[in-house]
C-alpha positions in Angstrom: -53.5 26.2 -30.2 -52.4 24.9 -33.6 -50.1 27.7 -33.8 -48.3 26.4 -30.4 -48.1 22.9 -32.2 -46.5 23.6 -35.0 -44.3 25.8 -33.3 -43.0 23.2 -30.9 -42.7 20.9 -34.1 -40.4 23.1 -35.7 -38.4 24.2 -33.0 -37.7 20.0 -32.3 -36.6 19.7 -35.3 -34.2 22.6 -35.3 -32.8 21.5 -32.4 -32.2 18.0 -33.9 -30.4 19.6 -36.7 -28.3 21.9 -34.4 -27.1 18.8 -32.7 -26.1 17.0 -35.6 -24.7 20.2 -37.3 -22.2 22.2 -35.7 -22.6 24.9 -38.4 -26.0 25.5 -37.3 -25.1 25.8 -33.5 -23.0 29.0 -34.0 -23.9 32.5 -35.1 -24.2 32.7 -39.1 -22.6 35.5 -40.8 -23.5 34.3 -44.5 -26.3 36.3 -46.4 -30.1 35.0 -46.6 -29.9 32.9 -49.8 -26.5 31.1 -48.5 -28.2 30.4 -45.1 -31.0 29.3 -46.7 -29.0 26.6 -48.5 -26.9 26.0 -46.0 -30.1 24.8 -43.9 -31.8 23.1 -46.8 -28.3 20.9 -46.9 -28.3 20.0 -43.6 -32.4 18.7 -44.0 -31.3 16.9 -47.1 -28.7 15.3 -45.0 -30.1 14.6 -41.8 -32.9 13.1 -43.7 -30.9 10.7 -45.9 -28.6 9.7 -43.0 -31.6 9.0 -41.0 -33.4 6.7 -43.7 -30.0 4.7 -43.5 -29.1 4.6 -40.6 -32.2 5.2 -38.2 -30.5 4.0 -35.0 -27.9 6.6 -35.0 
């Protein structure tokens, strides 16, 4: 059951990012370690902009 937890957890948070990212919504042809930054950018943001502005 914890598996199905976290799961959900993660895929929420995905989706969050996706809304706020439109880089994240399409298809990504960049290899692993650029996707992987890409994403991490995107976490860094969306965590920042949500610290300042949590209404948003």
């Amino acid at each position: 059951m914890r598996h199905a937890k976290a799961r959900n957890i993660i895929e929420t948070f995905f989706g969050a990012l996706k809304q706020r990212w439109a880089v994240l919504r399409n298809p990504c042809y960049y290899d692993v370690k650029m996707t992987t930054l890409i994403i991490i950018a995107c976490d860094v943001l969306h965590n920042y902009l949500t610290m300042e502005a949590p209404d948003d």
